[in-house]
VOSE-79943 format. One line per field, with one value per residue (C-alpha): x, y, z; residue in three letters. Coordinates in pm, 1 decimal. Example, Ala and Ser with C-alpha at 12.3 -4.5 7.8 and 13.67 -1.06 7.14 Angstrom:
REM VOSE-79943
east	[1230.0 | 1367.0] $
north	[-450.0 | -106.0] $
up	[780.0 | 714.0] $
lovo	[Ala | Ser] $
This chain:
REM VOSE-79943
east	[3722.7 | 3664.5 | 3721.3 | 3398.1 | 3366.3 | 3470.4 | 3206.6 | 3429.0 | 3368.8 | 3029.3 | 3016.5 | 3188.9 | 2991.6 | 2681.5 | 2802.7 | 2911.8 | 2609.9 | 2392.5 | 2598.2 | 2540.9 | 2196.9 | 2166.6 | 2417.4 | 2277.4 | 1858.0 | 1868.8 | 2130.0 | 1916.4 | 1601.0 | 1848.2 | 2074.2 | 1871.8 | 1546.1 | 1643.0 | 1641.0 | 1268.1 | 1496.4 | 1672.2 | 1329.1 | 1408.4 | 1110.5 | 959.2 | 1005.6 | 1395.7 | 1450.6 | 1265.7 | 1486.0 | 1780.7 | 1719.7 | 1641.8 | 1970.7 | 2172.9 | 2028.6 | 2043.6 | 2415.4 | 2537.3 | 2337.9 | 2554.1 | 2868.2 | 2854.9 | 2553.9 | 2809.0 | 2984.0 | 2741.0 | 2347.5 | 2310.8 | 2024.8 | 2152.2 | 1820.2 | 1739.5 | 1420.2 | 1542.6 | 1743.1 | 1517.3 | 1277.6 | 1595.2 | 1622.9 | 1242.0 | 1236.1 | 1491.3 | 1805.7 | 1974.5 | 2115.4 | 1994.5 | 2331.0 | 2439.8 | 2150.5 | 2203.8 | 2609.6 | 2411.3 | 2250.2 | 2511.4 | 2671.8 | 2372.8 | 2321.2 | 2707.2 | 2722.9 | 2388.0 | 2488.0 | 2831.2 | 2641.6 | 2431.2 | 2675.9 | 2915.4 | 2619.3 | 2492.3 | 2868.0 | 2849.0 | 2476.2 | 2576.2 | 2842.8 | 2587.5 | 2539.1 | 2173.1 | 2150.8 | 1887.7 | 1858.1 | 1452.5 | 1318.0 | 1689.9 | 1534.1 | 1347.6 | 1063.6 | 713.3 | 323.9 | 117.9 | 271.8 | 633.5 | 426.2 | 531.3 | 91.8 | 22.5 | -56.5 | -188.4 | -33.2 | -228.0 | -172.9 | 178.3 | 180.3 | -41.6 | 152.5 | 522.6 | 362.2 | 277.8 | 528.7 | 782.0 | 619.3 | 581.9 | 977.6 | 1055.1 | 844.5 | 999.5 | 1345.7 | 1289.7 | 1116.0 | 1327.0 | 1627.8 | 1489.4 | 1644.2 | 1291.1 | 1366.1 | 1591.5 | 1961.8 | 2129.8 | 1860.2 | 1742.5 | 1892.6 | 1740.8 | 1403.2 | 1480.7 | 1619.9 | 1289.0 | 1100.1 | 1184.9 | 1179.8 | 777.5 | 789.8 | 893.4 | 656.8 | 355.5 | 462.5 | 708.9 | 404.8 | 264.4 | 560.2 | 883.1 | 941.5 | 1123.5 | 1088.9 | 1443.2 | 1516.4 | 1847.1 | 1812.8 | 1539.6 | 1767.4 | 2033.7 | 1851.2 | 1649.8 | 1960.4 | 2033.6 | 1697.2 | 1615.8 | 1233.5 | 1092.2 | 1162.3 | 1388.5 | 1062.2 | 865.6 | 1152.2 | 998.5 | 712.2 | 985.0 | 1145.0 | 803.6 | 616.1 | 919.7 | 994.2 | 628.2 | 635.5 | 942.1 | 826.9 | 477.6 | 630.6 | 863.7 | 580.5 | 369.0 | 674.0 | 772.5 | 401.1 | 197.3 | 378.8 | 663.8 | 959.9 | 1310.2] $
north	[-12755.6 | -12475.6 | -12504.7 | -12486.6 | -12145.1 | -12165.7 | -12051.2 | -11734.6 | -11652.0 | -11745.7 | -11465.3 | -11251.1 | -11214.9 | -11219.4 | -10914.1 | -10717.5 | -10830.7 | -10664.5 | -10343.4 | -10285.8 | -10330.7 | -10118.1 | -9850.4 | -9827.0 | -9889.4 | -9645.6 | -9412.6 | -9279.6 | -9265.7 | -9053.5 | -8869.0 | -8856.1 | -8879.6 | -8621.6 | -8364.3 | -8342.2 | -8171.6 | -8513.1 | -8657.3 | -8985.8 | -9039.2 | -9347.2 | -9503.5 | -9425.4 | -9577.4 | -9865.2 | -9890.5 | -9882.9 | -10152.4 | -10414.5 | -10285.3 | -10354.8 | -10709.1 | -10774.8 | -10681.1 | -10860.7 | -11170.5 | -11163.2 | -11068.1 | -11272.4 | -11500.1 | -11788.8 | -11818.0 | -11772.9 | -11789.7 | -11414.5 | -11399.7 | -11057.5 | -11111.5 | -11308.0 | -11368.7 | -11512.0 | -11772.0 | -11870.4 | -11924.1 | -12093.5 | -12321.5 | -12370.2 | -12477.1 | -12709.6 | -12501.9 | -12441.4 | -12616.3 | -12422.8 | -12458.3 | -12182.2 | -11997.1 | -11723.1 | -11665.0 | -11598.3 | -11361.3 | -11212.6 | -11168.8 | -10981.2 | -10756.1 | -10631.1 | -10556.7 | -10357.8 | -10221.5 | -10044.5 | -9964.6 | -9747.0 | -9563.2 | -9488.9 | -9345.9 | -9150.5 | -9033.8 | -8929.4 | -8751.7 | -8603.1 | -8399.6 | -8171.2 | -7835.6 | -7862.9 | -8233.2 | -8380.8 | -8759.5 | -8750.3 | -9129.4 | -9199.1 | -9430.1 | -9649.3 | -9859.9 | -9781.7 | -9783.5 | -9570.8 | -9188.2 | -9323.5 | -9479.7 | -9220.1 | -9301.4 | -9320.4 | -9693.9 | -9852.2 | -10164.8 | -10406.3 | -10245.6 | -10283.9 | -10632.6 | -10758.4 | -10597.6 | -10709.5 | -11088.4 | -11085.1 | -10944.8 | -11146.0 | -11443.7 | -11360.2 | -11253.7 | -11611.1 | -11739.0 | -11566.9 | -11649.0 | -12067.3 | -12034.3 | -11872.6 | -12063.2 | -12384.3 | -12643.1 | -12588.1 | -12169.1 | -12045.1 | -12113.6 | -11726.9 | -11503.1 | -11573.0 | -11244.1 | -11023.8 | -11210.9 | -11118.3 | -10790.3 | -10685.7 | -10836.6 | -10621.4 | -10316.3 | -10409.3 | -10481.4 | -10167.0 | -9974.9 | -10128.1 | -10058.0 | -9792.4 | -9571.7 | -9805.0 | -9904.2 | -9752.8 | -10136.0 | -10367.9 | -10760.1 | -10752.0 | -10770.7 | -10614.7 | -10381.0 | -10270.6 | -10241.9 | -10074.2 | -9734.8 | -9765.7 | -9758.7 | -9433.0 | -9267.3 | -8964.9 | -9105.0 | -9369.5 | -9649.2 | -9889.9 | -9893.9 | -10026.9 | -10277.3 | -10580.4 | -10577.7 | -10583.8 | -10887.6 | -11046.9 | -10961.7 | -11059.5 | -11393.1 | -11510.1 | -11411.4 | -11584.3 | -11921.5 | -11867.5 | -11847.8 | -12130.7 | -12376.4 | -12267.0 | -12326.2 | -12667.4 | -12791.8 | -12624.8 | -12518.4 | -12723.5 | -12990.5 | -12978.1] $
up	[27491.8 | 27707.2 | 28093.4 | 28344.0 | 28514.5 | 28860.3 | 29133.4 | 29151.5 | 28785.6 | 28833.5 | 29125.6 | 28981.9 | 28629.3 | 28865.7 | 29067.7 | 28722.6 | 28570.3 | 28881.0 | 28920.3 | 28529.6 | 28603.6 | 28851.5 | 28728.5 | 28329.0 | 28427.9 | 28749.9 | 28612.7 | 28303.0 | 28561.7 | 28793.9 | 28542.7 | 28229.6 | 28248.8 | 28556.8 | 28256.0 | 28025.7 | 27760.1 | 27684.2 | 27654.8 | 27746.0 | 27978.3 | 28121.7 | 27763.4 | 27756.6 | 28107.1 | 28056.9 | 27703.2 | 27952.3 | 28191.6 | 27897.2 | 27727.3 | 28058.5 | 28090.3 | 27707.1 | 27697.0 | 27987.9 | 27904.4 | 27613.6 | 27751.1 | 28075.1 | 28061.4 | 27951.9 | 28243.0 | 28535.4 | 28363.4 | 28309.9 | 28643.9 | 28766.2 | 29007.6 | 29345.6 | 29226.8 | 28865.7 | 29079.4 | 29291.6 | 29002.6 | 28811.7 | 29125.7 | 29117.2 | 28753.5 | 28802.6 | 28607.2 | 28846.8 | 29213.5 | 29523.8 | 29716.6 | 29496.8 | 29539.5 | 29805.4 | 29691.2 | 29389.1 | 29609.5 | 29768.1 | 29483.2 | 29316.0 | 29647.7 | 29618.4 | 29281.4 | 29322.8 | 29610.9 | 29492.8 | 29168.0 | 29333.8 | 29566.8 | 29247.2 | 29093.1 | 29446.4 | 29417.6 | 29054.5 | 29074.8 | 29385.8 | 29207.0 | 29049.1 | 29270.6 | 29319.1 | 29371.8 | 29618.5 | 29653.3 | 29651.8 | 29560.8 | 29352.3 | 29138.8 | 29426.2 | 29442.2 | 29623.4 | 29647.5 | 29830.1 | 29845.8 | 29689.3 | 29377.7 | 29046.1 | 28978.6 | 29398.1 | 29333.7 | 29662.4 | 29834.9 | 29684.2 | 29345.5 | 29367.8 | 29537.9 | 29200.3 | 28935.2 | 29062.9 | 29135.2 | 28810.8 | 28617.3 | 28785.1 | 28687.1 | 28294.0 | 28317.3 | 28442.6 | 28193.9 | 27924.0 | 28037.9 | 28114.6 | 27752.9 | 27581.6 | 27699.6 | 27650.2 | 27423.2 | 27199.5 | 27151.0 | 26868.0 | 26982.9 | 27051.7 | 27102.6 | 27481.6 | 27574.5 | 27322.7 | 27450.4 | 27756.1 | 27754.2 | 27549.0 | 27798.0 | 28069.0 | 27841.5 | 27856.1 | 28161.6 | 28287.1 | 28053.3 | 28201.6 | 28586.6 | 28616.6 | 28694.2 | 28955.4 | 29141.8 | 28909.7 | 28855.3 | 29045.9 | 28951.9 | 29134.6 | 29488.8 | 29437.9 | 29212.0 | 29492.7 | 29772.2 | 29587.3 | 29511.2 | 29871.4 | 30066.3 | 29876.6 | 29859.9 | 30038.8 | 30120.6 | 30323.9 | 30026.0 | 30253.0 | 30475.7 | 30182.2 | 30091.6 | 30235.5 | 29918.5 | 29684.9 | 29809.8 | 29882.8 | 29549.2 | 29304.7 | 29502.6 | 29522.0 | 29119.1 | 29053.7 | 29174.4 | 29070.1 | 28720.9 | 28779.6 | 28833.3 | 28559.9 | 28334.6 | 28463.0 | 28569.4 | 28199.0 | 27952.5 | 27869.9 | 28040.3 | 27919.1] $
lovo	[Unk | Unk | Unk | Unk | Unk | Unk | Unk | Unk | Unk | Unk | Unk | Unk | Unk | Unk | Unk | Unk | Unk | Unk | Unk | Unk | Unk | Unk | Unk | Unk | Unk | Unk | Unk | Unk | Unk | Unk | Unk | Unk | Unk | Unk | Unk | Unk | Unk | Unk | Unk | Unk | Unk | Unk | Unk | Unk | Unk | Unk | Unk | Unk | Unk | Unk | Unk | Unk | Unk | Unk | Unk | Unk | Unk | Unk | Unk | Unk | Unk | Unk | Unk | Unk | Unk | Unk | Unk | Unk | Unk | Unk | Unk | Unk | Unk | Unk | Unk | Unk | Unk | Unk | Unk | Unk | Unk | Unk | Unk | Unk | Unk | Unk | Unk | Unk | Unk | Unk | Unk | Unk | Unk | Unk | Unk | Unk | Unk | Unk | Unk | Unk | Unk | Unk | Unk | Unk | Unk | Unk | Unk | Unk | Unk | Unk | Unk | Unk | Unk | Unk | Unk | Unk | Unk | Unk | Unk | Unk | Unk | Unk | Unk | Unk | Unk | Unk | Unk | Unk | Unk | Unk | Unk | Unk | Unk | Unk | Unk | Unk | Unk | Unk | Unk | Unk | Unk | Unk | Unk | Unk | Unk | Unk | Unk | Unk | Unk | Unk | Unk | Unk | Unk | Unk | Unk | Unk | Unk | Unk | Unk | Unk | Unk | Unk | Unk | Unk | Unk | Unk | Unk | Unk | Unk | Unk | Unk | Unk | Unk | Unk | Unk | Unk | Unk | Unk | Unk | Unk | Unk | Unk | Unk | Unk | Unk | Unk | Unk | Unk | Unk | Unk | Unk | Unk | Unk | Unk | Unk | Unk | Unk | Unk | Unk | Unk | Unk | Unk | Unk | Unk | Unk | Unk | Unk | Unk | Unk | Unk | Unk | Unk | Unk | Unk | Unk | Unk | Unk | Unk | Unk | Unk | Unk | Unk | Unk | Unk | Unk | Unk | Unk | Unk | Unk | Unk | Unk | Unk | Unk | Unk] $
């Protein structure tokens, strides 16, 4: 019989999971896909942030969930998986492991001689879009996003999916995600994987923040409810 996690396991796989996150899906948009000869492109980083998710789901998912995003727990806590005392240490968690990604990787791409910080990876509408996406362009697509990805995660692990392959669901899931809307807002559907690059961008992104808690939050319980209100009840 194996022993519960404690909540400082649970933390601490939460705060890996995020920096992993953070440090694989924005580190081949700022190292990589930095350089056309690679040829990664938008394809190759979206590849990357459904590989980081995919891999830690496996890896860590067992002892703390495998959210990695504020706006997964919330939606968690929404669809009744998960208990909202633990919901913003969850958060905290998530914000730190982000957080340190993103300055070991500002340390790391900061090493190269002609290094400039520009957007570093950030989210934004208007002039900081990648497509110059307006406001309400951005708002839409994150809502909705966000909402499919919680969908896709409370279905896919529900006692009714296929036992073992929620993460490869998932992790495939934000692959697509990111391939519809990295031009429109370079993707976020994650609170902290939002403030991470902003605090290191070299633009007005930590202006623009504030949409990228709002949008992925309102999506996250948006999808929550369709889950537990249409679709199915565990």
């Amino acid at each position: 019989m194996q022993d519960t996690p404690s909540m400082m396991n649970k933390l601490s796989a939460e705060c890996f999971g995020t920096f992993w996150l953070v440090f694989g899906g924005c580190g081949s948009a700022v190292l990589a896909a930095a350089f056309p000869e690679l040829g990664i492109g938008f394809a190759g980083v979206a590849l990357a942030f459904g590989l980081t998710v995919l891999t830690m789901a496996y890896a860590v998912g067992g002892i703390s969930g495998g959210h990695f995003n504020p706006a997964v727990t919330l939606g968690l806590t929404l669809g009744g998986r998960f208990e909202a005392k633990d919901l913003i240490p969850y958060w905290i968690a998530q914000l730190v492991g982000g957080i340190i990604a993103a300055a070991i990787l500002y340390f790391i791409a900061s090493g190269k001689a002609d290094f400039s910080a520009g957007g570093f990876a950030s989210n934004g509408y208007g002039d900081l879009s990648p497509g110059k996406y307006s406001l309400g362009a951005a708002l839409a697509i994150e809502v909705v996003l966000t909402a499919f990805f919680l969908i896709i995660i409370l279905g896919s692990t529900s006692s009714r999916a296929p036992a073992g392959f929620a993460p490869i669901a998932i992790g495939l899931g934000l692959t697509l995600i990111h391939l519809i809307s990295i031009p429109v807002t370079n993707t976020s559907v994650n609170p902290a994987r939002s403030t991470a690059a902003a605090l290191f961008a070299d633009t007005a992104a930590i202006s623009q923040l504030w949409l990228f808690w709002v949008a992925p939050l309102i999506g996250a319980a948006i999808g929550a409810i369709i889950w537990k209100g249409l679709l199915a009840k565990d």
